[in-house]
Backbone as CSV, one residue per row, in Angstrom:
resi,resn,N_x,N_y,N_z,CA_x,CA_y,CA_z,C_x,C_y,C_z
1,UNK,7.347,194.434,63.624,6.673,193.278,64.167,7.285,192.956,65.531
2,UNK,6.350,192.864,66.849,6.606,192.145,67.684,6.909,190.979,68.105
3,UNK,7.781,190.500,69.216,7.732,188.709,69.335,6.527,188.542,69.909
4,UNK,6.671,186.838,70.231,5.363,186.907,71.018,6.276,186.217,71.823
5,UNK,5.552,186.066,73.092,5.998,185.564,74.337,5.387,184.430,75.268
6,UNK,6.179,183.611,75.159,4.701,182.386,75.700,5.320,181.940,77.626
7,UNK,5.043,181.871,78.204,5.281,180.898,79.651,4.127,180.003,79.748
8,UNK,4.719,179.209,80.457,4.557,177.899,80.975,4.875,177.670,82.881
9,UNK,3.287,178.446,83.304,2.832,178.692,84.322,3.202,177.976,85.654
10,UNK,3.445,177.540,86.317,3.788,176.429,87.346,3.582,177.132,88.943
11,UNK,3.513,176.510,89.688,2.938,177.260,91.500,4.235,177.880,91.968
12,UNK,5.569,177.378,91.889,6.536,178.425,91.952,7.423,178.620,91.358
13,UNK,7.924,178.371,89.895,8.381,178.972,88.724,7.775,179.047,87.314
14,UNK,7.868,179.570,86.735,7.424,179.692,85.262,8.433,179.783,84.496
15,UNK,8.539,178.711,83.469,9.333,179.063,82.252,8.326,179.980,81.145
16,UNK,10.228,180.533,80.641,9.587,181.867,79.789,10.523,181.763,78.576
17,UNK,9.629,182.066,77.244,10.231,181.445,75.980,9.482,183.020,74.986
18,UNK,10.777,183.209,74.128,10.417,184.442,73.031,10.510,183.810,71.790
19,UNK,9.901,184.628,70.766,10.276,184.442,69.472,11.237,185.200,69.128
20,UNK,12.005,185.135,68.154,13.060,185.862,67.357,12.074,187.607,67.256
21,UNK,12.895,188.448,66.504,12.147,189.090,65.630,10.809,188.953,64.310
22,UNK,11.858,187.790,64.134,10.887,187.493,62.744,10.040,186.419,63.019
23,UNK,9.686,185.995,64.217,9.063,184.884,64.934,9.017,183.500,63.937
24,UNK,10.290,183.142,63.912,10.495,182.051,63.304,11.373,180.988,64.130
25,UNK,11.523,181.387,65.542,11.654,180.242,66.806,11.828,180.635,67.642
26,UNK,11.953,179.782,68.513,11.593,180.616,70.186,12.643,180.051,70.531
27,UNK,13.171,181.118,71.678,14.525,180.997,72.782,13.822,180.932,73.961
28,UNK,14.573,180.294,75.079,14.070,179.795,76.227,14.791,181.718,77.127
29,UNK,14.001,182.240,78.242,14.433,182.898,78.907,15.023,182.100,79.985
30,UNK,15.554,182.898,80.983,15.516,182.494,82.622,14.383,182.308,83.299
31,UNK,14.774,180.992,83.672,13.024,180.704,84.740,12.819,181.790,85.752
32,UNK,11.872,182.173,85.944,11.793,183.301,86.494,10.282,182.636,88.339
33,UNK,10.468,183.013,88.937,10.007,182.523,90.176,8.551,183.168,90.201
34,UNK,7.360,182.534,90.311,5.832,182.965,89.516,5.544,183.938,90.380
35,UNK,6.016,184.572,91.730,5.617,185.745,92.184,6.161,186.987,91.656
36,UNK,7.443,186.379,91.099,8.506,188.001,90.455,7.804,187.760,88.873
37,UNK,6.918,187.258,88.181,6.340,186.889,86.786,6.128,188.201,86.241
38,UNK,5.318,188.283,86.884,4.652,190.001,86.038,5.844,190.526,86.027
39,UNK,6.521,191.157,87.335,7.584,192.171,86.932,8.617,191.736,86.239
40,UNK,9.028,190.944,86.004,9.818,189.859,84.944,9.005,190.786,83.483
41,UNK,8.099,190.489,83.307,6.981,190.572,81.845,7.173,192.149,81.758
42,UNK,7.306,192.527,82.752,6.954,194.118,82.297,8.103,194.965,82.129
43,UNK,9.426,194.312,82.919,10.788,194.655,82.596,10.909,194.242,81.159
44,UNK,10.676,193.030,80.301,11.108,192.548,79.332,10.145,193.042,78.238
45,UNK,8.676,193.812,78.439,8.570,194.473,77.668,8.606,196.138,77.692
46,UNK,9.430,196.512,78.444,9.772,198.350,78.519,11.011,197.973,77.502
47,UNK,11.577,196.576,77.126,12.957,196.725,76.325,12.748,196.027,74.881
48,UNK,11.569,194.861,74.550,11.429,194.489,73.517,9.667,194.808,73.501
49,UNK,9.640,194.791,72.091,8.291,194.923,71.708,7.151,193.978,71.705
50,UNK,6.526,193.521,72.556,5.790,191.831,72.360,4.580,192.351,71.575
51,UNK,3.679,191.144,70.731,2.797,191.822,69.720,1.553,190.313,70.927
52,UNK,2.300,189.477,71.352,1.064,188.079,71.584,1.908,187.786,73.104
53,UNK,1.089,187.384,73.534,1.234,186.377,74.994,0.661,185.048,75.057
54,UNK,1.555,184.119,74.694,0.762,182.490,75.027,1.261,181.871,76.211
55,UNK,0.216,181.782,76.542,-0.212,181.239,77.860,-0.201,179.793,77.603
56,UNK,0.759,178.818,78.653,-0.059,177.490,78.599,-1.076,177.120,79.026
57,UNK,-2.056,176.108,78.616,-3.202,176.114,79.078,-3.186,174.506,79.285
58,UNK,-3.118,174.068,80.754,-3.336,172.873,81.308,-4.279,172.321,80.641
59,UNK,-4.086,170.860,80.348,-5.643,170.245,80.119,-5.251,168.806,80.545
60,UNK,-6.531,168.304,80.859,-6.570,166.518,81.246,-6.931,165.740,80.026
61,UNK,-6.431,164.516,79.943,-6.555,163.855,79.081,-7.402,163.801,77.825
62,UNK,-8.751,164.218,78.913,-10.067,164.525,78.089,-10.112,165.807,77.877
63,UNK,-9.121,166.393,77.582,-9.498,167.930,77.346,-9.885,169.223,77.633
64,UNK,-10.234,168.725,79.499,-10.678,169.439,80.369,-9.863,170.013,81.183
65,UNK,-10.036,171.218,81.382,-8.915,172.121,82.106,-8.702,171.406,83.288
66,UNK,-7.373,171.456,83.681,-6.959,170.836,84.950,-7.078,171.843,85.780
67,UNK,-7.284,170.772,87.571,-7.216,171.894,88.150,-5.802,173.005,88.290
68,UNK,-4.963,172.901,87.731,-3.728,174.146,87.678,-4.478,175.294,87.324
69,UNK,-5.709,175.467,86.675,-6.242,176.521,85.556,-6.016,177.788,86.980
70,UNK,-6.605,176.617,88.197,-7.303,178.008,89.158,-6.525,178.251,89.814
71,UNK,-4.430,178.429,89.775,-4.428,179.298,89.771,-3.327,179.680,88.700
72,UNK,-3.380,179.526,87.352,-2.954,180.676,86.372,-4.301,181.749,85.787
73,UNK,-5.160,181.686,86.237,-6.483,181.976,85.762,-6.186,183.679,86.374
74,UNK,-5.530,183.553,87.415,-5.353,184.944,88.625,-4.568,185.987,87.828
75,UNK,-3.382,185.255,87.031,-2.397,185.452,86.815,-2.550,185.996,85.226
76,UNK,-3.207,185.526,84.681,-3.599,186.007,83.292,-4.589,187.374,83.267
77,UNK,-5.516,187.339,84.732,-6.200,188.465,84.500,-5.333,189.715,85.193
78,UNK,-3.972,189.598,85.987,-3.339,190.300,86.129,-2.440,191.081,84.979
79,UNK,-2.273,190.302,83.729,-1.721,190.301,82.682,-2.337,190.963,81.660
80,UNK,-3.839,190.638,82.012,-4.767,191.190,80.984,-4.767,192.857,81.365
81,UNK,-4.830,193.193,83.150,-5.101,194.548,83.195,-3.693,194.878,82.942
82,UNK,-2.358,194.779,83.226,-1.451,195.589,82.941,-0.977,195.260,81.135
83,UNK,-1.507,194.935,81.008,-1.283,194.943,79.076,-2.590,195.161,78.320
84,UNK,-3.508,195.862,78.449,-4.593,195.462,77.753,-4.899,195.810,76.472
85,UNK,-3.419,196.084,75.708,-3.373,196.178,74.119,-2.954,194.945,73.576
86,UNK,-2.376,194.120,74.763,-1.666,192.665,73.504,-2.744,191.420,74.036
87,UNK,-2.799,190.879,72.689,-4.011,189.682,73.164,-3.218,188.215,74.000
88,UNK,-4.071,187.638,74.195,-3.646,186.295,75.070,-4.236,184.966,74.557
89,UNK,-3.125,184.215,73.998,-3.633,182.931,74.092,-3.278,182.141,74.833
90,UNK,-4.567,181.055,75.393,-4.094,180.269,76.166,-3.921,178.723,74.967
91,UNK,-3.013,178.220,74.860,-2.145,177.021,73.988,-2.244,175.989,75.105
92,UNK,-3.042,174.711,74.823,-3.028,173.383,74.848,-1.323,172.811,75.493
93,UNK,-1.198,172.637,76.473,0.413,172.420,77.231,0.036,171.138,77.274
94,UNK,-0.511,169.983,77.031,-0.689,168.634,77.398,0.235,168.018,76.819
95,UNK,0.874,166.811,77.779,2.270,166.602,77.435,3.648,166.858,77.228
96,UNK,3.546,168.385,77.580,4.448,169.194,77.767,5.976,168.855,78.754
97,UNK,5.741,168.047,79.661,6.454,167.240,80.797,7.034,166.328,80.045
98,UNK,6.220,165.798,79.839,6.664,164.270,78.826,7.680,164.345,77.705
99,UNK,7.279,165.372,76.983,8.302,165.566,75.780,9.670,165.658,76.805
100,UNK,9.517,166.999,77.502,10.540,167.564,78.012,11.589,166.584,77.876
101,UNK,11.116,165.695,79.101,11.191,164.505,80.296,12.142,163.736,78.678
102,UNK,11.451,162.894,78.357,12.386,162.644,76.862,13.051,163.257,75.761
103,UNK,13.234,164.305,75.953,14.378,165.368,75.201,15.291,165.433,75.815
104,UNK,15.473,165.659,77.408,16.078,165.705,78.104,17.101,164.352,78.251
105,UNK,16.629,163.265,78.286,17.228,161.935,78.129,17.696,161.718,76.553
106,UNK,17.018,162.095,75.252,17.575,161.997,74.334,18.513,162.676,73.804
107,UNK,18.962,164.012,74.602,20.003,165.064,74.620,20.923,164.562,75.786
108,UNK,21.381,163.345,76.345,22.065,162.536,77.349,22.463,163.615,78.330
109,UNK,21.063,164.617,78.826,21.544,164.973,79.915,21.500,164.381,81.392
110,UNK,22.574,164.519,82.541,22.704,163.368,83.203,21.423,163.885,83.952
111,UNK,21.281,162.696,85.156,20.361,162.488,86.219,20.180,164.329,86.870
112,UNK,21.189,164.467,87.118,21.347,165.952,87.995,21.007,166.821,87.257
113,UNK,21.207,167.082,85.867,21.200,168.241,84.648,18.992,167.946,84.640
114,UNK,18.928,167.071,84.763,17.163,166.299,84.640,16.297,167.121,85.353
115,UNK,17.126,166.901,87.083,16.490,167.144,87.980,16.773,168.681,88.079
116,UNK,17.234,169.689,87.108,17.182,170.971,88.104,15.633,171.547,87.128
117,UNK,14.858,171.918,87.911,13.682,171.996,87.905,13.551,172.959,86.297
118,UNK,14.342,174.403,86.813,14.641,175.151,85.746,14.506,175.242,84.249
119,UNK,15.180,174.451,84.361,15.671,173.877,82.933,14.624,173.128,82.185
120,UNK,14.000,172.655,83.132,12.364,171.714,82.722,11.351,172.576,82.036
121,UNK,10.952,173.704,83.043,9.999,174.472,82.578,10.844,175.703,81.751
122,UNK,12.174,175.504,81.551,12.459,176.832,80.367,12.257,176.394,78.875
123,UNK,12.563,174.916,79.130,12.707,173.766,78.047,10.926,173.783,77.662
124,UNK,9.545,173.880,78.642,8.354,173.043,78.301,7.825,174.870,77.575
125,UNK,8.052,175.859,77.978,7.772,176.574,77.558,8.461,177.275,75.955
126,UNK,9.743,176.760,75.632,9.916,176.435,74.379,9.108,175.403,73.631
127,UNK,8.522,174.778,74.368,7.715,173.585,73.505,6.510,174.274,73.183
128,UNK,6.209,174.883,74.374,4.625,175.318,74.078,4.559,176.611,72.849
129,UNK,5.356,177.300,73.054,5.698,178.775,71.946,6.210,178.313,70.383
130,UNK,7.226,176.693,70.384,7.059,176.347,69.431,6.029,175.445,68.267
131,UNK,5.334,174.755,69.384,3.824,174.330,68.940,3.314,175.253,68.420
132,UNK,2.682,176.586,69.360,2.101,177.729,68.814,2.352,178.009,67.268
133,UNK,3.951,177.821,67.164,3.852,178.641,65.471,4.177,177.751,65.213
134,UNK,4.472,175.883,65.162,4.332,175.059,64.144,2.483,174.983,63.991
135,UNK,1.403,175.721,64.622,-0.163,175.507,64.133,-0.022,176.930,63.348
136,UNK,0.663,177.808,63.816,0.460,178.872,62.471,0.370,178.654,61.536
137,UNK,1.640,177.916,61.122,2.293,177.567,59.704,1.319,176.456,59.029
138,UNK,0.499,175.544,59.693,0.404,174.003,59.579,-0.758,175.189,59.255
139,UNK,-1.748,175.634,59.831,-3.175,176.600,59.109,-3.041,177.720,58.052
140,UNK,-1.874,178.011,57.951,-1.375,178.996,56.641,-1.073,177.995,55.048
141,UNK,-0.968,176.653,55.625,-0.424,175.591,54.343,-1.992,174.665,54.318
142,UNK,-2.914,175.247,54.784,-3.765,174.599,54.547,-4.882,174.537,53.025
């Protein structure tokens, strides 16, 4: 069994988050800078096996793709041609900031530890990969 691999898209970094082997939680990677992304993705799978790719997928309040979509939209179909055996989901990221933003304060990290950008989106893309498989589980116990 493969992990799956989720990022959490942004205009100039992306956080990047794996599952275990047994995809029973996700580890945060190194934020990786969204022009080096792909080759980031394609180094990390010539060494582990990925079986899924989740994608965050911006949305507005009402549910409607934000404009961020246009441009991870580029970026997924770049993903799609150099992988076109592993599927792609794009996962609901709404609120993703917010949690962070208060994890971050409820884990008393200071003002400076807040602000390094990094750490934000390595942290929102663990959120998003762990959502992903708390709806696995939550539709398998149904």
């Amino acid at each position: 069994m493969g992990r799956i691999l989720a990022i959490d898209y942004g205009r100039k970094r992306c956080g990047v988050a794996v599952t275990d082997i047994l995809r029973i939680c996700a580890n945060g990677l190194p934020t990786v800078r969204s022009c080096d992304l792909l080759s980031f993705v394609k180094d990390y799978c010539k060494n582990e096996s990925v079986d899924l790719f989740v994608i965050g997928d911006p949305k507005d309040l009402k549910g409607n793709s934000s404009e961020s979509i246009n441009y991870i939209k580029p970026f997924v179909e770049k993903l799609k041609k150099e992988f076109p055996d592993i599927p792609i989901i794009m996962y609901d990221e709404r609120f993703t900031s917010t949690i962070v933003h208060r994890e971050m304060i409820a884990g008393r990290f200071n003002k400076k530890k807040r602000q390094e950008k990094g750490r934000a989106d390595e942290m929102a893309a663990v959120l998003i990969l762990n959502s992903y498989l708390d709806s696995l589980s939550f539709n398998l116990n149904k």
